[in-house]
N, C-alpha and C positions, 0 to 999 in steps of 0.2 A: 226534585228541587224546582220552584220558580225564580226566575229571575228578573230584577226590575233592572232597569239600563241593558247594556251593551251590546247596544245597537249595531249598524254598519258606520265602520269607522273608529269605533273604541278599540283603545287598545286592551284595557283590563277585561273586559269580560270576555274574551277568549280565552284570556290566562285562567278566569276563575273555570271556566265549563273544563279546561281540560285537567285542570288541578281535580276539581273535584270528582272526574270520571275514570280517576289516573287507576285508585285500586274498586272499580266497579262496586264501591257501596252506594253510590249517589249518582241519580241519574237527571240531566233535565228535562224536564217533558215540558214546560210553559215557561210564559215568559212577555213581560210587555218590557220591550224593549226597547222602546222609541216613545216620546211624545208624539208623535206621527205616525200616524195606523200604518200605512204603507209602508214606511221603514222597517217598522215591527215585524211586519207579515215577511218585510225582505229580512228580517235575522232570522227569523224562525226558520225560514226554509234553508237559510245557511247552517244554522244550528241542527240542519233536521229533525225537525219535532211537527207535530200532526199540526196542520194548515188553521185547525180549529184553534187551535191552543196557543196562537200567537198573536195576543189582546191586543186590542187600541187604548189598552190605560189599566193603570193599575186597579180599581176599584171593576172594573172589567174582568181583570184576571181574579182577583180572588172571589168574587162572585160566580166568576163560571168553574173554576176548582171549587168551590165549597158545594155544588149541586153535583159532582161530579164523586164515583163508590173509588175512582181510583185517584183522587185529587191529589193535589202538592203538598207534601211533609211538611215546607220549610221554604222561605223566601230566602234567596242570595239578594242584597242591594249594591250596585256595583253602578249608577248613576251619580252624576255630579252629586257634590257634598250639598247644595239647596237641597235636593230633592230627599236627603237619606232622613230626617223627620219626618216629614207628613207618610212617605212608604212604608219607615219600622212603624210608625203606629198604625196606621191603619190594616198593615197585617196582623201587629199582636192584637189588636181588637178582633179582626177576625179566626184569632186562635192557633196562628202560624209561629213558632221560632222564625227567628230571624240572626242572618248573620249579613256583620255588615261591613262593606268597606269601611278604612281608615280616609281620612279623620272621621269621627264618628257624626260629624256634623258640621254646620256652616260657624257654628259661634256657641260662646259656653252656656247662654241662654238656651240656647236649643238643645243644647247635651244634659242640662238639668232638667229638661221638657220628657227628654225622650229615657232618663234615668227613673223618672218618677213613672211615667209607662209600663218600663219591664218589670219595675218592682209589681206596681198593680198587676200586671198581667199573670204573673208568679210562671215565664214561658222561657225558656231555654234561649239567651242570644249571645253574640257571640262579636267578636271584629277579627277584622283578617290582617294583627300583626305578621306579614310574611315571614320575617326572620326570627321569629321564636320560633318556628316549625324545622330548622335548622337542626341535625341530630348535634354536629358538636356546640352549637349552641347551647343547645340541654343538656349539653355533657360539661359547658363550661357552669350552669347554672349549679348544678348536682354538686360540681367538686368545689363549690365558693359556699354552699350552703354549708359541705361537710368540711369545712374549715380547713382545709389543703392552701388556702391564701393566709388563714389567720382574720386579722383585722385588717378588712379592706378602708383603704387611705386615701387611692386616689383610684378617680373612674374617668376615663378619656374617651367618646363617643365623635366618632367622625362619619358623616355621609356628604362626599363628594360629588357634584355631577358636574357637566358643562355644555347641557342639552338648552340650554337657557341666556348661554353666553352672545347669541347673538342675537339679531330679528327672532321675535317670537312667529312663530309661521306654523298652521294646523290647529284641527281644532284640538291636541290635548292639551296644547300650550297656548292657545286662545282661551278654554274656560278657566284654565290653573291661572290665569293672570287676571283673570275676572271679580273683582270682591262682589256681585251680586250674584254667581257663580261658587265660587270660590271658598267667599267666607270672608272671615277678619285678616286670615293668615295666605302669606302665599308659599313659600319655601319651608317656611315655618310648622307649617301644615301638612303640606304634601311629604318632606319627608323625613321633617325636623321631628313629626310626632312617631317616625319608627324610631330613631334613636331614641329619643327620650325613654321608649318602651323598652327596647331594648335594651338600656342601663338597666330603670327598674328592675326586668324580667331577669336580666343575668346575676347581677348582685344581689336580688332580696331586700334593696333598701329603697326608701322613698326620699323623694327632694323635698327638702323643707322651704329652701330660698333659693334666688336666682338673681341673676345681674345679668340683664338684654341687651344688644348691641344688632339692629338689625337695620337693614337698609334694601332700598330701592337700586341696585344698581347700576342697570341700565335703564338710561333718561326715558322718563314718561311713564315709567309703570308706576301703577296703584298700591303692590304687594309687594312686601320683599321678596329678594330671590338669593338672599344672604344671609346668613345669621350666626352671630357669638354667644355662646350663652354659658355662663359660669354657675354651677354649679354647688351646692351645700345639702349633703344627705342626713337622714334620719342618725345614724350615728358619727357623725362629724367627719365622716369623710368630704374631701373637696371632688370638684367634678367640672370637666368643661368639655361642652355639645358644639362643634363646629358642623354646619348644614349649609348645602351652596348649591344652588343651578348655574353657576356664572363661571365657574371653573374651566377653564379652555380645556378639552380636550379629557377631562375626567368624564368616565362613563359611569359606574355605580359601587364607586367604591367605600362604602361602608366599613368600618371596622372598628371595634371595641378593646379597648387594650384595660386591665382591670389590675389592681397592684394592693397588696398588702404584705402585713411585718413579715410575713414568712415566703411572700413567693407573686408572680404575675402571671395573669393569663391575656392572650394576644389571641383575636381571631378576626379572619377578614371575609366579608362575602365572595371577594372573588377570588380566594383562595378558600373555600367554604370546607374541603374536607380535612383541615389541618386545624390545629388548636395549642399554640406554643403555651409550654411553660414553663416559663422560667424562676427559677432557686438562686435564694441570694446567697449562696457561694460561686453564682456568673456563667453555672452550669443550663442547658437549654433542654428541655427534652420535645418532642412534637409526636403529641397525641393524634392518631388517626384513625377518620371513619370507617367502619366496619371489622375495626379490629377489638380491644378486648376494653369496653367500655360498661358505663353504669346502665341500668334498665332503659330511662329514658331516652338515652341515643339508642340503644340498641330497636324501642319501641319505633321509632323514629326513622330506622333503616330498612334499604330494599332490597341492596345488593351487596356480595362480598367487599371487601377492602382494597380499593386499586381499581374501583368500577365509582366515580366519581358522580355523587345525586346533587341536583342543584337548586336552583327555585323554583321551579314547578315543582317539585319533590318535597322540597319546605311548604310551598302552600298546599299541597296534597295532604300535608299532615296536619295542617289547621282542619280542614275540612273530613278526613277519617276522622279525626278526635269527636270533632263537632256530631257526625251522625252517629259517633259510638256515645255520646253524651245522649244524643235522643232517645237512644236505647236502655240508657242509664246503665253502662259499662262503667267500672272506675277507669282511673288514671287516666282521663283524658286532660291534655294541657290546651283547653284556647281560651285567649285570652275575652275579657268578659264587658260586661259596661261599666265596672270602675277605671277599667285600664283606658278603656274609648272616654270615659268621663275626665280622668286625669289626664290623659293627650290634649284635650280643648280646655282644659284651666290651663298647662302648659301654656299653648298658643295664647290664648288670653292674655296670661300674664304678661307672658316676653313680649309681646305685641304693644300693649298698654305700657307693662316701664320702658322698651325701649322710646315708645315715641314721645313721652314724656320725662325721661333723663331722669328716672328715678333712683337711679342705684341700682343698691338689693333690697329686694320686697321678699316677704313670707309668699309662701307656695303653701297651695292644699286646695282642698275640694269640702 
């Protein structure tokens, strides 16, 4: 693996190096990691990887990987969202897969730029939805496919934080508040577009319309760091996406609760190895991980049950899938560039009807 961004200072590209070295299929050997040579050479040597192979730029890096017999597979982008276009192209031009941080881009112009890329390229890419790599995740996805809810009706997608509720201070909350950084979206984006995906991914169904309600906060910012969003799916279910950094005291509380004619399923991030569901005779039962599950959790699992796996285990399984896809292994689950394309019309949208009091608009791609 090479990797563009995460530099010293980042917080996500430490998580991605150790997610993806967690079951030793993927290793990173390069990497431009700073717009700053000297920052770069200083990740590399923290990342330890050979002094050579720690570019001053990305067109650097894949030029000294492509002369190289044991060059990089596969570029991870894990840089601000400006930067994740010009880097997925320019690697799928030079012949690389690429997987890429969420959001998949700065704006939906760009996510329609870099769609029509991978289709031309015809090259393996990928986005690192965290929480679909969840085993009961996949386990709640399996049992909604196979109709254990019935007709699902109502879909409830919450992601909390309150890392944002005060002074924005450092730089991950200096370029997340940034729109020439950033993007169109700020809450919205960063971690509106996991729930969104995460509905999607668990139910099976797509949003057709939506009704935005987002806002700025706290005075003086550019981007929201709030956001309401009511929801209309492909078969008439309703749905509403509540996303916040402004939350006092909420850390990363995530949680999908899904309901139809015959039954609910309830699952929360931070209670990640448990999966309620509940039977409309009021009866509860809690499904748990590493016990007697469908394929996919069980593909998903690492440890017995009562040995609790958590997000770096979830993104460990984005990233196993991803280099068992290079291989062209089946059943691998990651998420693709419709999913990264449909996250930034998402944002798009609620972004534009909110700030223009539109109502509810039509959704799609």
């Amino acid at each position: 693996m090479g990797m563009i961004g995460g530099g010293p200072g980042a917080f996500i590209g430490p998580v991605h190096r150790i997610a993806a070295e967690l079951d030793r299929e993927i290793e990173l050997v390069a990497g431009a990691f700073s717009s700053d040579p000297g920052r770069s050479r200083e990740a590399g040597e923290a990342y330890g990887i050979e002094p050579s192979r720690a570019y001053a730029d990305v067109a650097a890096m894949l030029a000294g990987e492509g002369e190289r017999s044991d060059g990089i597979d596969f570029v991870t982008i894990v840089s601000p969202n400006h930067h994740h276009l010009p880097a997925a192209r320019a690697a799928l031009a030079a012949g690389l897969p690429v997987l890429c941080d969420k959001p998949l881009t700065a704006n939906l112009a760009e996510a329609r730029l870099l769609a029509v890329a991978v289709r031309d390229a015809g090259l393996p890419f990928g986005v690192t939805y965290t929480y679909s790599g969840y085993p009961m995740v996949r386990e709640a996805r399996d049992r909604i496919a196979a109709g254990v809810l019935g007709t699902v009706r109502k879909v409830v997608v919450e992601y909390p934080q309150g890392w944002l509720a005060g002074d924005a201070e450092g730089k991950q909350a200096e370029w997340r508040l940034d729109p020439a950084r950033a993007g169109e979206g700020g809450c919205i984006a960063d971690i509106g577009t996991h729930a969104f995906q995460l509905a999607e991914f668990v139910t099976g169904l797509r949003v057709t319309r939506l009704f935005a309600d987002l806002a700025a906060v706290v005075p003086g910012r550019q981007l929201d760091d709030d956001a309401a969003v009511l929801l209309r799916f492909d078969n008439g279910a309703r749905g509403v996406l509540l996303a916040s950094q402004i939350e006092t005291g909420e850390l990363n509380g995530l949680r999908i609760r899904v309901y139809g004619d015959r039954g609910g399923l309830v699952w929360r991030q931070e209670d990640q190895t448990n999966l309620m569901l509940h039977r409309p005779d009021g009866s509860s039962e809690i499904l748990r991980a590493g016990t007697a599950l469908g394929e996919a959790a069980r593909r998903a699992s690492r440890t017995p049950g009562g040995h609790p796996e958590g997000y770096l285990e979830a993104f460990a399984n984005i990233y196993r899938d991803f280099a068992r896809q290079l291989r062209g292994e089946p059943g691998c689950a990651v998420p693709g560039i419709e999913e990264g394309l449909r996250g930034m019309a998402f944002v798009s949208t609620a972004v534009a009807a909110s700030r223009d009091a539109r109502g509810w608009v039509d959704f799609g791609i």
